[in-house]
VOMI-518654 format. One line per field, with one value per residue: residue number from 0; residue in one letter; x, y, z of N, C-alpha, C in turn. Coordinates in Angstrom, 2 decimals, m for minus. Layout:
BEGIN
num: (NUM|...)
residu: (A|...)
n.x: (X|...)
n.y: (Y|...)
n.z: (Z|...)
ca.x: (X|...)
ca.y: (Y|...)
ca.z: (Z|...)
c.x: (X|...)
c.y: (Y|...)
c.z: (Z|...)
% end
This chain:
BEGIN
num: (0|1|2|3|4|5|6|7|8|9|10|11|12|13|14|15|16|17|18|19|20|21|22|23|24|25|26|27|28|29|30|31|32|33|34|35|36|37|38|39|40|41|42|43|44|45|46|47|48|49|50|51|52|53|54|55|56|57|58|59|60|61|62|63|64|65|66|67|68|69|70|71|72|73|74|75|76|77|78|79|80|81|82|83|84|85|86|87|88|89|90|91|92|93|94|95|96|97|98|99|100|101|102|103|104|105|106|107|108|109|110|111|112|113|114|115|116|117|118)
residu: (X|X|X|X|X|X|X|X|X|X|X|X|X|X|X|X|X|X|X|X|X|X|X|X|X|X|X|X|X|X|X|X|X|X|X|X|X|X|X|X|X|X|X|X|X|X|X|X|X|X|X|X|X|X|X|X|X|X|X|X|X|X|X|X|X|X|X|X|X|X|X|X|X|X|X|X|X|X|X|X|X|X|X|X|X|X|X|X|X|X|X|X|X|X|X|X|X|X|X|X|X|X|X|X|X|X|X|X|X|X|X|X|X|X|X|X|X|X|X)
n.x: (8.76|12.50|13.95|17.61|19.59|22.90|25.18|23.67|23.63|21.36|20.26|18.05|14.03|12.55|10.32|8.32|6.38|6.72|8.78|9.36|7.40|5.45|6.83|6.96|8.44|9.84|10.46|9.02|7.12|6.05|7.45|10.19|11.93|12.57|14.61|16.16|17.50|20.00|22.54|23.00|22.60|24.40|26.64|26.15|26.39|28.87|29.92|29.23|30.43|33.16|32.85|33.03|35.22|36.61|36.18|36.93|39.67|39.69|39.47|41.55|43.48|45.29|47.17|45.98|46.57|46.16|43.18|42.07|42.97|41.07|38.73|38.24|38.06|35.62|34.12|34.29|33.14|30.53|30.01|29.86|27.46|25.45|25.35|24.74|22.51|20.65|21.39|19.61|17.36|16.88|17.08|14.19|12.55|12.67|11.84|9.05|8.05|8.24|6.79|4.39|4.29|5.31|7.81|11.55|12.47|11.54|12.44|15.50|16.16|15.25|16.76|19.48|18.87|18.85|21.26|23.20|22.19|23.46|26.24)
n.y: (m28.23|m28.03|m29.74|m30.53|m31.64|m33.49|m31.14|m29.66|m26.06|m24.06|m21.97|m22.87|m22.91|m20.87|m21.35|m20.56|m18.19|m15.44|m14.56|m12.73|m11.31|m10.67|m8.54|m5.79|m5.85|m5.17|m5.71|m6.54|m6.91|m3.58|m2.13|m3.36|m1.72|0.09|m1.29|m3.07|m1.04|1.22|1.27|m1.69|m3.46|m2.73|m3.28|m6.32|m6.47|m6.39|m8.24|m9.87|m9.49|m10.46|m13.11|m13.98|m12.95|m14.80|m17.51|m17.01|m16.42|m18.93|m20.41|m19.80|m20.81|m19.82|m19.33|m21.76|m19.89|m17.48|m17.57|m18.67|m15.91|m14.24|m15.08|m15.08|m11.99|m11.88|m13.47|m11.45|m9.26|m10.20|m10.91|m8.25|m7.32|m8.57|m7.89|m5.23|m5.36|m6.96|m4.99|m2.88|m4.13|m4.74|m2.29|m1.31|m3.17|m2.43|0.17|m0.18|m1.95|0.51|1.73|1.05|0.72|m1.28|m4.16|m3.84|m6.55|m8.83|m8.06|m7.93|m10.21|m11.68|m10.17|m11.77|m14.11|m14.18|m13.26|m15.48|m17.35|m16.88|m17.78)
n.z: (m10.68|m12.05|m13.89|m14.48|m17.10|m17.39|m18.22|m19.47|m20.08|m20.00|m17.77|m14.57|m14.21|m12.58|m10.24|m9.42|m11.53|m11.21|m9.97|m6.66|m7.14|m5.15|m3.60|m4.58|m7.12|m9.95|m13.83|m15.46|m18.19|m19.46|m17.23|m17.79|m19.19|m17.67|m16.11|m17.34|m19.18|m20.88|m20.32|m19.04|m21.78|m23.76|m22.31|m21.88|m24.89|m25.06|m23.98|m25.79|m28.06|m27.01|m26.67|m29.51|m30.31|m29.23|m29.92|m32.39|m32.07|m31.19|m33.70|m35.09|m33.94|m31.43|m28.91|m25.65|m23.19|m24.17|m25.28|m22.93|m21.23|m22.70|m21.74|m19.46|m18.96|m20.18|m18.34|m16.29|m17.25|m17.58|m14.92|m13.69|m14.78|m14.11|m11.54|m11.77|m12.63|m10.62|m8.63|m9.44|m9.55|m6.93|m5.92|m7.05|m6.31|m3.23|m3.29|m4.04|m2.11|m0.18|m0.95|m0.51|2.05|3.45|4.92|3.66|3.79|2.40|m0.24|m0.32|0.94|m1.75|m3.65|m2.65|m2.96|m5.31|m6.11|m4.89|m7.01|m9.30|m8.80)
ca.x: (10.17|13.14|14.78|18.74|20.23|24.25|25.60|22.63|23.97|20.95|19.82|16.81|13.39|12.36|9.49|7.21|6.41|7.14|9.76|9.53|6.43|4.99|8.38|7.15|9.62|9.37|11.36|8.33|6.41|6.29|8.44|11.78|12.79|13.87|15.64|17.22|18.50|20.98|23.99|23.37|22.25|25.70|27.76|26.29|26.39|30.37|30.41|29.05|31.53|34.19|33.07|32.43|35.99|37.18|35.79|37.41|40.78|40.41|39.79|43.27|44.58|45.68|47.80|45.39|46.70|45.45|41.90|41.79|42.38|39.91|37.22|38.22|37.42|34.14|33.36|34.43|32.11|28.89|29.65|29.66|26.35|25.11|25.56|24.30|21.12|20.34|21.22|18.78|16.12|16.58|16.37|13.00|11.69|12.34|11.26|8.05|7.83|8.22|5.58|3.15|4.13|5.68|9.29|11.83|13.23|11.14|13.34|16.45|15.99|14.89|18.09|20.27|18.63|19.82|23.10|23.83|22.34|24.65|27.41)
ca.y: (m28.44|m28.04|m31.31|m30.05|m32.74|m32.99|m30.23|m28.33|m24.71|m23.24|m21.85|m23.68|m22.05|m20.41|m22.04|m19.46|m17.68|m14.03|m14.63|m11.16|m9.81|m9.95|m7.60|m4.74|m6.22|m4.97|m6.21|m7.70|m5.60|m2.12|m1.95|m3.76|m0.98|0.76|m2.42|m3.42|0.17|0.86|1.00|m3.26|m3.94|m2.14|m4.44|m7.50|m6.58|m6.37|m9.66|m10.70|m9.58|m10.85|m14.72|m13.87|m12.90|m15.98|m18.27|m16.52|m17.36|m20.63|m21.47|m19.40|m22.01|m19.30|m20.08|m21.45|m19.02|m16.42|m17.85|m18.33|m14.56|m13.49|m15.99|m14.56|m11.02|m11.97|m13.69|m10.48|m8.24|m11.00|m10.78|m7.05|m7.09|m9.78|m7.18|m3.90|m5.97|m7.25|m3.62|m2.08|m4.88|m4.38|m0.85|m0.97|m4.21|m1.95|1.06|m0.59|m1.80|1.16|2.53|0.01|0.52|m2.53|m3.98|m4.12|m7.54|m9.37|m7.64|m8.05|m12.02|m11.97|m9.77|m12.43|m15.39|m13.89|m13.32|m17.21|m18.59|m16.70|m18.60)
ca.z: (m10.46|m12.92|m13.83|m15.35|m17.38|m17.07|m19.58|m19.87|m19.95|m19.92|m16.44|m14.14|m14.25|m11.66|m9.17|m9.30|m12.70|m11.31|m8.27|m6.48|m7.34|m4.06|m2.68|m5.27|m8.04|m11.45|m14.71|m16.89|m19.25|m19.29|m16.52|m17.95|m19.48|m16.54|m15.30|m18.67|m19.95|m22.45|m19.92|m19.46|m22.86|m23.93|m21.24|m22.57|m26.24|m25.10|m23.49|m26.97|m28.63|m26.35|m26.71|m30.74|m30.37|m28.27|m31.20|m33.73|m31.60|m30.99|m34.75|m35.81|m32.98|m30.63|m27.53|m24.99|m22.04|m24.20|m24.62|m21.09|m20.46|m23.19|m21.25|m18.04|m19.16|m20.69|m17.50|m15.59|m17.86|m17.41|m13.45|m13.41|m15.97|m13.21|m10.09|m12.31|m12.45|m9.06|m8.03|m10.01|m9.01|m5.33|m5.67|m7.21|m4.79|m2.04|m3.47|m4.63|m0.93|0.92|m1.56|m0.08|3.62|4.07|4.90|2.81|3.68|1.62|m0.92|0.45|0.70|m2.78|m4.20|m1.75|m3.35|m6.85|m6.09|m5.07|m7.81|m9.74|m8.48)
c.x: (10.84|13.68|16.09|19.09|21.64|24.71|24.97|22.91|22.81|20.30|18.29|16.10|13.26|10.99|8.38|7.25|6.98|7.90|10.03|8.30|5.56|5.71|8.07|8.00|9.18|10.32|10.52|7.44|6.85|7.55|9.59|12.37|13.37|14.55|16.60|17.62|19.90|22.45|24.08|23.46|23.89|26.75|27.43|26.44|28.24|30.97|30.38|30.00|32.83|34.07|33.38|34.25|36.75|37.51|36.59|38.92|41.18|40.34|41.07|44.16|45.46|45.81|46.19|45.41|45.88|43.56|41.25|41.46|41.35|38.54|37.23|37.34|36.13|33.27|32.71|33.61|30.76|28.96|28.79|27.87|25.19|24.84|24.90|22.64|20.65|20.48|19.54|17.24|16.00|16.46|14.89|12.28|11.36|11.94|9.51|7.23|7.65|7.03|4.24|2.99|5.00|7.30|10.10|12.16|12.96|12.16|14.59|16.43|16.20|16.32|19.39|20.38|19.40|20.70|23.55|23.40|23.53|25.93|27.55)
c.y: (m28.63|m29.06|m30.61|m31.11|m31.65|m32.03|m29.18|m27.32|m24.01|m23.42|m22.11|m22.91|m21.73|m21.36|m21.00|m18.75|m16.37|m14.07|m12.90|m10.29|m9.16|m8.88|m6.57|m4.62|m5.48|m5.54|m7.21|m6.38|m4.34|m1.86|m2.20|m3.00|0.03|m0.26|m2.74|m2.34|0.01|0.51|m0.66|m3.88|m3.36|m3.32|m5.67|m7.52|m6.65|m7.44|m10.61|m10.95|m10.10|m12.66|m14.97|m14.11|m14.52|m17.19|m18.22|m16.62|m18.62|m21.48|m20.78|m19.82|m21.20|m20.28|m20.24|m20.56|m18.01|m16.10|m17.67|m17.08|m13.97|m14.10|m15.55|m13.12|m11.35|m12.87|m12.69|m9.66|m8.98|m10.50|m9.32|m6.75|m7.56|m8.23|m6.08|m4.49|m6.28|m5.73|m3.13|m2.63|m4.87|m3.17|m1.23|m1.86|m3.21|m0.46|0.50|m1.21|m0.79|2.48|2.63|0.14|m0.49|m2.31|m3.82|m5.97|m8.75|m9.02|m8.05|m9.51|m12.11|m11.95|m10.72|m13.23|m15.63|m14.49|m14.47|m17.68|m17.93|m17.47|m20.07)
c.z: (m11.82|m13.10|m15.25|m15.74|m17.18|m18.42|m20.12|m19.32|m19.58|m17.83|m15.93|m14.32|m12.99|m10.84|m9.94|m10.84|m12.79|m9.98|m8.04|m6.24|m6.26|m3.32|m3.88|m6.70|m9.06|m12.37|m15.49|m17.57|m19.24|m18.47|m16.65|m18.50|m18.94|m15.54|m16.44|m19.47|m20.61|m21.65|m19.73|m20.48|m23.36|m23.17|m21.69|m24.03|m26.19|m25.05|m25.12|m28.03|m28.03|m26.84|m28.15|m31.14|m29.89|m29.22|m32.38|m33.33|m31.73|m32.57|m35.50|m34.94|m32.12|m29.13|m26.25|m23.60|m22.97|m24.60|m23.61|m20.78|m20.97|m22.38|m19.99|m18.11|m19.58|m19.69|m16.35|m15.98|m17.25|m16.00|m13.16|m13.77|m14.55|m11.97|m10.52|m11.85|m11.13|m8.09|m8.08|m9.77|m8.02|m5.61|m6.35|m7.15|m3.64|m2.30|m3.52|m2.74|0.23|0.44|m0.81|1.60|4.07|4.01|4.06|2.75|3.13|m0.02|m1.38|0.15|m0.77|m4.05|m3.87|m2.75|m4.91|m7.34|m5.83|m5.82|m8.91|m9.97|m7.86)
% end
């Protein structure tokens, strides 16, 4: 079990070391590089620059409304980045499942579980 202190940004671990892998998952070794391709790595190298930017606002003391919107967009890019991924990992859970014979909805659950911690 994860124990978060208050403030700690960074996100819990997971339970399990490979959450998925029984549902056909892939996205560790060999395999992450057809889950992490250049079109996400591109979308977050944007987001990077968006906060890089944000920073570089708030110390030339820019209005905070327009902070705000730059932090909005660079939340709006992460979401999207967020949803590309979980796509691309349910497709190849339930590919990887229907390889095997089995259901998908082991899958399915898994891609679900994602998407709320997300948010």
């Amino acid at each position: 079990m994860t124990v978060r202190m208050e403030g700690d940004a960074r996100p819990a671990k997971p339970e399990s070391p490979e959450p998925g892998r029984a549902h056909g998952c892939v996205g560790y070794g060999a395999n992450a590089e057809a889950l992490y391709d250049r079109k996400v790595r591109n979308r977050l190298k944007r987001v990077e620059g968006q906060i890089r930017g944000v920073l570089r606002m708030m110390e030339e003391r820019r209005s905070c409304a327009e902070v705000i919107y730059q932090l909005s967009a660079a939340r709006t890019a992460l979401d999207r980045a967020i949803l590309y991924l979980v796509g691309n990992y349910m497709e190849q859970c339930m590919r990887g499942d229907l390889e095997r014979g089995e259901t998908i909805d082991g899958s399915v659950e898994e891609a679900i579980r994602l998407l709320l911690k997300t948010r």
